[in-house]
C-alpha positions as CSV (number, residue, x, y, z in Angstrom):
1,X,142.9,146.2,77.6
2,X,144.6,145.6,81.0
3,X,147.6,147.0,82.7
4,X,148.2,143.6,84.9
5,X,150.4,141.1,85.7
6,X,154.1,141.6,85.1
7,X,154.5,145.2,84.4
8,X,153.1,148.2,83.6
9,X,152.6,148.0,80.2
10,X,149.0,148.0,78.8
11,X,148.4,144.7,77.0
12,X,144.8,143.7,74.9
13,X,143.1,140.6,73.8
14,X,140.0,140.6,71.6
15,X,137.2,138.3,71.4
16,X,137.9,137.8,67.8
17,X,141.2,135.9,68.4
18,X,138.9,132.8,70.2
19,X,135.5,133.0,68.6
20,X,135.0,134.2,64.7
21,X,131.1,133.7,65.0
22,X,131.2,136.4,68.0
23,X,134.4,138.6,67.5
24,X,133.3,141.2,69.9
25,X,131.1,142.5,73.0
26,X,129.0,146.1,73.5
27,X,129.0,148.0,76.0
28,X,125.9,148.9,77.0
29,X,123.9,151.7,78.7
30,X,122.1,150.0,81.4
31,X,119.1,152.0,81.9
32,X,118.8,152.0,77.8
33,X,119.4,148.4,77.2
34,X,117.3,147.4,80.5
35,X,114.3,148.9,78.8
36,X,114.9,147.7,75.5
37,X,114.7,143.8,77.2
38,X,111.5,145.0,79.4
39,X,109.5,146.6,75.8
40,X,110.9,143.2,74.5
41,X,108.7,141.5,77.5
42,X,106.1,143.9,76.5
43,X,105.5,143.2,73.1
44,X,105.6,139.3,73.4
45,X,102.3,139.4,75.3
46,X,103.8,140.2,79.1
47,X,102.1,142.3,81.4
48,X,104.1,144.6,82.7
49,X,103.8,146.5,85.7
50,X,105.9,149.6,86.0
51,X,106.0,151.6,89.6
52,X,105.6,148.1,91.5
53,X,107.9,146.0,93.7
54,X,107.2,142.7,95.1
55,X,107.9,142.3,99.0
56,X,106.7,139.2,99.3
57,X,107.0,135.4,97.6
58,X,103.9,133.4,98.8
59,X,104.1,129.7,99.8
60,X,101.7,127.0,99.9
61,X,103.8,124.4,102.0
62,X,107.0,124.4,100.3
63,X,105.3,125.2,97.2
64,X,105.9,128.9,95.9
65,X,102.3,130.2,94.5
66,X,102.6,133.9,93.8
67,X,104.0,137.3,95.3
68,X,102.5,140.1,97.1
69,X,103.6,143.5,95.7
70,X,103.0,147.3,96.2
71,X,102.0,149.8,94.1
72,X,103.2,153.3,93.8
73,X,99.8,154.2,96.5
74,X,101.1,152.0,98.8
75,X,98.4,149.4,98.7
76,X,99.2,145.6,98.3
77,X,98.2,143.3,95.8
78,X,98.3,139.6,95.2
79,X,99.0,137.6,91.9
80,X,98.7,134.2,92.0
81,X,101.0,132.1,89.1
82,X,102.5,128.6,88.2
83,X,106.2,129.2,88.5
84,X,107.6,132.2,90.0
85,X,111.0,133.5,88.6
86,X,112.9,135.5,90.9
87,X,115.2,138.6,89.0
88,X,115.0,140.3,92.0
89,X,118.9,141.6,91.5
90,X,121.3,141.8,94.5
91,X,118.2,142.5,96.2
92,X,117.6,138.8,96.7
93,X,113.8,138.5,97.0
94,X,113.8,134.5,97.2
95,X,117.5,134.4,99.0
96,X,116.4,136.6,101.8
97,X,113.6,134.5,102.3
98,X,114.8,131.1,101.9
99,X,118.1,131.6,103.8
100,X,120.0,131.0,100.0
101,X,122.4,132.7,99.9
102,X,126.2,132.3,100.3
103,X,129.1,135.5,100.9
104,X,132.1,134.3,98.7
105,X,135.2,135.1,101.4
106,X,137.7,135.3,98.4
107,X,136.5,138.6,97.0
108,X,135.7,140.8,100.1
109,X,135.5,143.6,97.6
110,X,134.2,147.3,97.3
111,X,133.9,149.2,94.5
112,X,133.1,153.2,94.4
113,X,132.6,154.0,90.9
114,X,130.7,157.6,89.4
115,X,130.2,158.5,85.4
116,X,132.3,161.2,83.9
117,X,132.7,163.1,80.4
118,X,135.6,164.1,78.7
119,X,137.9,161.1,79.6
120,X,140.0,160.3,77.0
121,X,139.8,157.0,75.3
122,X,143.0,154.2,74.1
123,X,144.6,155.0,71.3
124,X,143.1,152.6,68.0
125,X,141.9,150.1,67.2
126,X,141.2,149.9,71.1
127,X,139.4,153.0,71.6
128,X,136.1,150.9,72.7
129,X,137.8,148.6,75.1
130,X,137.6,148.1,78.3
131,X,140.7,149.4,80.4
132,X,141.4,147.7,84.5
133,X,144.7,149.1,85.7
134,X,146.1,147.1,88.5
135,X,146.9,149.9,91.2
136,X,148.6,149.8,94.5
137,X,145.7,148.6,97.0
138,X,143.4,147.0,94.1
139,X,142.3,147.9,90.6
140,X,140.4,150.2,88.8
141,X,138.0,150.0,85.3
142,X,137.3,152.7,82.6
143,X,134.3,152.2,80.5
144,X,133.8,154.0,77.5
145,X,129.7,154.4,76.3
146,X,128.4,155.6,73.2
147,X,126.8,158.5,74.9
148,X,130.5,159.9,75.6
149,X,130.2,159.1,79.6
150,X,132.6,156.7,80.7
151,X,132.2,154.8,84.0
152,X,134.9,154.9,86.3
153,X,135.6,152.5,89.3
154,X,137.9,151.5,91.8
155,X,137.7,148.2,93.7
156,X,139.5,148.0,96.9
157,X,139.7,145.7,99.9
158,X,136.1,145.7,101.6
159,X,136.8,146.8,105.4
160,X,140.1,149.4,104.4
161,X,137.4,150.9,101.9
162,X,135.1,151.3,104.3
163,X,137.1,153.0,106.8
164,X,139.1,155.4,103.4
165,X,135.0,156.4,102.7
166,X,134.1,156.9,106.1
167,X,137.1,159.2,107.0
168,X,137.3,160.9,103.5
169,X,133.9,161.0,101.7
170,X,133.2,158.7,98.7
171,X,134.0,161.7,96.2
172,X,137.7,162.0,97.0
173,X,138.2,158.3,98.1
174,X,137.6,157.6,94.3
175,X,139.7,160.0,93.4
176,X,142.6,159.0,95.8
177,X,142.1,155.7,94.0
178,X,142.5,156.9,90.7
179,X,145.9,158.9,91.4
180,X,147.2,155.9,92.1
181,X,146.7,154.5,88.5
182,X,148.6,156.4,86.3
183,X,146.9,155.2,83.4
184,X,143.5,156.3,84.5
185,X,144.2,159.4,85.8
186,X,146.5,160.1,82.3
187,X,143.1,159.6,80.8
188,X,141.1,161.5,83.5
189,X,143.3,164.6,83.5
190,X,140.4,166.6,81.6
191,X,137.3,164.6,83.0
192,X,134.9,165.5,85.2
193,X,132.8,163.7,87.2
194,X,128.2,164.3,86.2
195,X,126.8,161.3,88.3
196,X,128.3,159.7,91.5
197,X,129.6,158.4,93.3
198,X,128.1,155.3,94.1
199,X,129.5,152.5,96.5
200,X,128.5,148.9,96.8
201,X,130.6,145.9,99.2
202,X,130.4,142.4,99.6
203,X,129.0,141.6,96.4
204,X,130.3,138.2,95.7
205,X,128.0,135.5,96.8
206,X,126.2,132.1,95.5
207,X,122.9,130.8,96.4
208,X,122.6,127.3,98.0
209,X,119.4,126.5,95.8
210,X,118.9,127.9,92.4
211,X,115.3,125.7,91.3
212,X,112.5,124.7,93.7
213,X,108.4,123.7,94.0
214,X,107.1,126.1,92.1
215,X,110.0,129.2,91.4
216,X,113.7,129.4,89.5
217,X,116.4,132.0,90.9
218,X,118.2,133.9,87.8
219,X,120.8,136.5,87.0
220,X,122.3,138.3,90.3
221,X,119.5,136.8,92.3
222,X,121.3,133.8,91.9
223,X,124.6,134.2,92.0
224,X,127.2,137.3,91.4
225,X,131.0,136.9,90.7
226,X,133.7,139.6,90.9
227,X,133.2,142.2,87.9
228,X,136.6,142.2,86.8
229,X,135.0,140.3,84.1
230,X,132.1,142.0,83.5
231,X,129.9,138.8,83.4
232,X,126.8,139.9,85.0
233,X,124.9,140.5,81.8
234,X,126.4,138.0,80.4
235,X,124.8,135.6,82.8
236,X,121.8,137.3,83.5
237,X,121.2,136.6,79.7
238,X,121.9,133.0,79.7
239,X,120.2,132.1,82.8
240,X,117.1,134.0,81.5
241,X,117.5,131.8,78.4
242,X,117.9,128.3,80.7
243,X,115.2,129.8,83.3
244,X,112.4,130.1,79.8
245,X,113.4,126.8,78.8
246,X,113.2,125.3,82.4
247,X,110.3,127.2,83.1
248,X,108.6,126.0,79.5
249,X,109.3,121.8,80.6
250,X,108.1,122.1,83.7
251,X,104.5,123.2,82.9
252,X,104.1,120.7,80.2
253,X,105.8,117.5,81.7
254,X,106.9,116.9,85.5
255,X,108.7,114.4,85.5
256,X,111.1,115.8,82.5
257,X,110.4,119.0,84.2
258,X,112.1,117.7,87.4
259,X,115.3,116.7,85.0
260,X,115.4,120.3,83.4
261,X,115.7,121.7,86.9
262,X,118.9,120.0,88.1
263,X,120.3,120.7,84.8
264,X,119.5,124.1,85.1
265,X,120.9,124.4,88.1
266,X,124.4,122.5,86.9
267,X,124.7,124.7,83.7
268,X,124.5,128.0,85.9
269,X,126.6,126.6,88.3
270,X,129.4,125.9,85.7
271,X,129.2,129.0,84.1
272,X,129.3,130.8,86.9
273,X,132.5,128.4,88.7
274,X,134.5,129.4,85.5
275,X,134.1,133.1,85.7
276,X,135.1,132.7,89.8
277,X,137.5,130.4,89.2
278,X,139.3,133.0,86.3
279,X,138.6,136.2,88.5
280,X,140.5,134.0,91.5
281,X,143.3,133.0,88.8
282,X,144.0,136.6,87.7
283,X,144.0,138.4,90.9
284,X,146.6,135.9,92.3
285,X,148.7,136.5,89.0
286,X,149.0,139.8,89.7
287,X,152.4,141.0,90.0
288,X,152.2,145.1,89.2
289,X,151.9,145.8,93.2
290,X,153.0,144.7,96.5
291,X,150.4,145.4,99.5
292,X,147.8,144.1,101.8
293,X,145.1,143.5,98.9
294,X,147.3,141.9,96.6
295,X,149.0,139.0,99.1
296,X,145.5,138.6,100.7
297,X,143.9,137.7,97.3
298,X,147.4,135.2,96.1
299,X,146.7,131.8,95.6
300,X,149.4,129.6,97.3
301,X,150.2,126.5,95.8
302,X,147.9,123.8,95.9
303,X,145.3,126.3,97.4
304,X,143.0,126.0,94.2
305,X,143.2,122.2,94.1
306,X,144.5,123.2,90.3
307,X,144.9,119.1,89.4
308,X,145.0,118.2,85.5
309,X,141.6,116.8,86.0
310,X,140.3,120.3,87.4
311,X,137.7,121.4,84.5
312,X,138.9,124.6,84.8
313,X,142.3,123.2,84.0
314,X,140.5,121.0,81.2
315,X,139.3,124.7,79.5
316,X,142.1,126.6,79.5
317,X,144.5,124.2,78.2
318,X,141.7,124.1,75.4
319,X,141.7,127.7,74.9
320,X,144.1,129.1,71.3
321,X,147.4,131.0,72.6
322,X,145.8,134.2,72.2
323,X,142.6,132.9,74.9
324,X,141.9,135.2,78.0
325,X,141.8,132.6,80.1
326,X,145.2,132.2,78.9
327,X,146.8,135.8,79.3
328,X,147.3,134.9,83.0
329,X,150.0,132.4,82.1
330,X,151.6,135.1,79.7
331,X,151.1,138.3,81.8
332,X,151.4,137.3,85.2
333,X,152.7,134.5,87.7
334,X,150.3,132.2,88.1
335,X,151.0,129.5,90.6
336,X,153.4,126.7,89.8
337,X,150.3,123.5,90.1
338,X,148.4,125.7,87.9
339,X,151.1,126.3,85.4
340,X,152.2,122.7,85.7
341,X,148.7,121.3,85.5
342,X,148.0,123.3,82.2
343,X,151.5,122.4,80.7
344,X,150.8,118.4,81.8
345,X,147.3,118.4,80.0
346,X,148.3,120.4,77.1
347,X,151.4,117.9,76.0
348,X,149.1,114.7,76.9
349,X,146.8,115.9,74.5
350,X,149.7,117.3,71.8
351,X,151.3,113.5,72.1
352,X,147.8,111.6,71.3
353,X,147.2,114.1,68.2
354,X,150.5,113.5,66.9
355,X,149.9,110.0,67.2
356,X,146.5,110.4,65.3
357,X,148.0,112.2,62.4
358,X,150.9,110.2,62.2
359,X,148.0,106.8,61.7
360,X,145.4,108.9,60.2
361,X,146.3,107.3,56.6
362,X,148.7,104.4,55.6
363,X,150.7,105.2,52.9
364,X,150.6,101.4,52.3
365,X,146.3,100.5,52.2
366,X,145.1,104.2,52.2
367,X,143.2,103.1,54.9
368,X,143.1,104.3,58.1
369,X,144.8,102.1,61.1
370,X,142.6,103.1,62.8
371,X,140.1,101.0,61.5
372,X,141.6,97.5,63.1
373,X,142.5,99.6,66.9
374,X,140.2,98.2,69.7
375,X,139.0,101.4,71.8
376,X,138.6,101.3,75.8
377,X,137.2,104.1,77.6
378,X,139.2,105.9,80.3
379,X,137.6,105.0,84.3
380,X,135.0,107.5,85.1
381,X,133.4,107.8,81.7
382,X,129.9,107.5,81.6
383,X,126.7,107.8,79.5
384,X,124.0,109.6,81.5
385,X,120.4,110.5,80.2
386,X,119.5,113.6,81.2
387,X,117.7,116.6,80.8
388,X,119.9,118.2,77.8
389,X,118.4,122.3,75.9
390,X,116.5,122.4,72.8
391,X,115.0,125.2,71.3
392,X,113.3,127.0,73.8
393,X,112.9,124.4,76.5
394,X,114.8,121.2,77.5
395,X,114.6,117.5,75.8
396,X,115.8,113.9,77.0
397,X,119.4,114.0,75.2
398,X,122.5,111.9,76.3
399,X,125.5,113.6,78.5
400,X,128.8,112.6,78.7
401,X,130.0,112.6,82.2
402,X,134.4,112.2,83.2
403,X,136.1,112.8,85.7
404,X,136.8,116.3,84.8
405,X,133.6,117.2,83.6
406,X,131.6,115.9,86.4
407,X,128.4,117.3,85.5
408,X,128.6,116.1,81.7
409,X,128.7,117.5,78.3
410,X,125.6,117.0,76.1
411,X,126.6,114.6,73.3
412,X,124.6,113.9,70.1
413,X,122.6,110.1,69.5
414,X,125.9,109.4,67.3
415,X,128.2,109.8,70.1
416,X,126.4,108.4,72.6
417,X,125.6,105.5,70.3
418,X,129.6,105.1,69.7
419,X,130.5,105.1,73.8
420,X,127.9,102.9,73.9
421,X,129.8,100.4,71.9
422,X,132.5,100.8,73.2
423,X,133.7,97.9,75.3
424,X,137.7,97.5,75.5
425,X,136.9,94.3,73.2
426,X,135.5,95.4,69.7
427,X,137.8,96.6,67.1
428,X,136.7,99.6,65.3
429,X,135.7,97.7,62.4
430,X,133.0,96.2,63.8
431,X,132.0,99.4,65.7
432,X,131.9,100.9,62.3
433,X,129.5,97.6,60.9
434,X,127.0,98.4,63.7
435,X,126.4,101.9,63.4
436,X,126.3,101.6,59.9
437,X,123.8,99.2,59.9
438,X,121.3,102.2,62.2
439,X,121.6,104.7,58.9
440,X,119.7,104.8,56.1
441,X,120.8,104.0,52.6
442,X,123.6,105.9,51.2
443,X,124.6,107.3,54.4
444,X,127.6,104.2,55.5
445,X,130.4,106.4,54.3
446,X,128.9,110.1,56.0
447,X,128.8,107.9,59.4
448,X,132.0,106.1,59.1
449,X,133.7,109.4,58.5
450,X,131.6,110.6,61.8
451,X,132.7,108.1,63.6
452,X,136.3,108.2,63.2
453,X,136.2,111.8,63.8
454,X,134.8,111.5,67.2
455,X,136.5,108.7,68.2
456,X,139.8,110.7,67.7
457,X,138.6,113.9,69.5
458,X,137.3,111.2,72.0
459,X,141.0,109.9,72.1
460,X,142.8,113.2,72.1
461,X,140.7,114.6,74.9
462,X,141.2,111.4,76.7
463,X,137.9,109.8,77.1
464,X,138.8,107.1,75.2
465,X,141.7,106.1,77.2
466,X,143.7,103.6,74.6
467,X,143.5,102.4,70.8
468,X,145.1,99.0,71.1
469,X,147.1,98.3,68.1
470,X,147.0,101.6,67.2
């Protein structure tokens, strides 16, 4: 639930309205859920080592080959290992080292942020949301937890932050902050503050190098984004997921293990750019206050390079009405290329699946027309293989690359079977007589009817650039 954009009034939108498989999100209790992942560790055969921190990765050459860490007697100890995987945090073990990492100059940021009890909650069914209030000179978050703390912060612009903290004390900084939300401090009025507060600048950054000889970077060792979306556990989780599976290939097989690590590092990378991209997106939209921090985060026009065949662009015109990556254009003022890049994309793909429906079925053959079209493939589109994830580790796959999607999109052996067909001279027809001729008996009609159905998504979403005679 955010008060942002246009106005002051508090506005929601709920996981459920995009994705029915996952219709919602926990908060969790850090400490709580950080131990349930390390007992997790535990009881799948990890050794754990409570009460020690690694100072040191160790290098053979340019080969990482183990850490040096310290114990709670202040001795130091070696462990030698295959593949070191750095989750050193914001702490940056591997970054610090290597020279990896990257200060984002969009989000200069600082956030001063302490626990209290007794702040009230939103009124149902979103008593468990979320709340950011857009204030004067930045924006504040209230998070409800199930052990009745909430966590209160206010992010502000990184040097006037600074200089508010030095002159005034973190303590009432924060609450200077918060009297400038209404909002918050409506819901703060009988809340008092039990741990805090705590401050942290400058965290938005991305490292150069994510995978190299011998180690992986993941979670905020890697890369951290502006919280407004709360995405760090989000990709902590999948990057810990990606790392296993890397991690997995590249002990068993180099030269596919080689593979899994630039597609690591893509997927993380893409993840990551949308989150940044949406963060940079919503602070520019932001209408609710005039001052310093506001016009210094706006996007002018043509600052994003917003073009229809930005894959940011390509996402959110692919998002419902009801999409968060869509409440920007709803609840704020985004700027006009964005707005006209999303509007062009959306009605090029509404005018190809109105012509698909309108040829799906001929009222005179029953049969499709789109049987005796000749499909030719937009310029850009190409059929990589690549290091694609399986279950639990990566596998050669096939990956769809445009010119939107740069870095691909995994495609099953049926799709990549179909582009590969695809010339700009063979009708469908005879597309349809070669792939049928791959299956096994009984299964021509289940492929024809695959086919078809890619080949109009394929159309819609513009990879297939024309169905002559269609």
């Amino acid at each position: 639930t955010m008060v942002w954009g246009r106005d002051s009034t508090p506005w929601s939108w709920y996981f459920k309205e995009t994705n029915q498989r996952y219709p919602h999100s926990y908060q969790v209790w850090r400490p709580q859920f950080d131990q349930l992942l390390l007992e997790n560790s535990r009881s799948n055969g990890v050794d754990v080592r409570e009460g020690h921190r690694v100072v040191e990765v160790l290098f053979d050459g340019a080969k990482a080959t183990g850490v040096r860490y310290g114990s709670g007697n202040g001795a130091l100890s070696t462990v030698h290992a295959e593949m070191v995987v750095d989750a050193s945090g914001q702490g940056g073990l591997l970054a610090r080292e290597l020279d990896l990492r990257r200060w984002d100059p969009f989000f200069q940021n600082l956030a001063v942020y302490g626990y209290f009890t007794g702040a009230q909650r939103l009124p149902a069914p979103d008593e468990g949301n979320i709340f950011i209030e857009a204030a004067g000179h930045g924006w504040l978050w209230n998070i409800p937890l199930h052990t009745g703390w909430a966590s209160i912060g206010a992010v502000v612009d990184s040097p006037r932050g600074q200089e508010g903290i030095k002159k005034a004390g973190a303590e009432r900084f924060l609450k200077a902050q918060i009297a400038q939300a209404p909002h918050t401090a409506g819901m703060l009025r009988d809340a008092e503050m039990v741990s805090g507060p705590h401050v942290v600048k400058d965290w938005s950054y991305v490292c150069d190098q994510l995978v190299g000889n011998g180690y992986v970077l993941v979670g905020d060792a890697a890369c951290f984004v502006d919280p407004l979306f709360s995405s760090g556990v989000h990709l902590a989780l999948m990057s810990g997921v990606l790392a296993a599976a890397y991690v997995t290939t590249a002990l068993k097989d180099a030269e596919l293990g080689a593979a899994a690590a630039v597609a690591y590092q893509e997927l993380y990378f893409k993840e990551y750019s949308h989150f940044r991209e949406m963060a940079r997106l919503f602070y520019s939209s932001n209408l609710a206050a005039e001052s310093y921090f506001w016009e210094a985060r706006r996007l002018l026009d043509g600052a994003g390079n917003f073009s229809p065949r930005h894959a940011f662009i390509q996402a959110v015109a692919g998002q419902p009405p009801q999409g968060y990556e869509r409440a920007v254009l709803d609840q704020g003022r985004a700027p006009e290329d964005f707005l006209a890049s999303v509007k062009e994309v959306e009605s090029f793909r509404a005018g190809r699946r109105a012509r698909v429906e309108a040829a799906r079925t001929s009222p005179d053959t029953g049969a499709s027309p789109l049987i005796h079209s000749v499909p030719r493939l937009a310029e850009g589109v190409r059929l990589e293989r690549k290091a694609v994830v399986g279950a639990g580790e990566f596998l050669w796959g096939y990956v769809l690359t445009t010119v939107s999607q740069p870095d691909g999109t995994p495609c099953s052996n049926l799709v990549a079977r179909l582009i590969s067909t695809i010339d700009g001279r063979t009708p469908v027809s005879q597309i349809l007589a070669r792939m049928a001729d791959t299956g096994g008996s009984g299964q021509e009609a289940q492929i024809r009817q695959s086919v078809l159905t890619a080949l109009e998504i394929l159309y819609v979403d513009g990879t297939v650039e024309e169905l002559q005679g269609l």
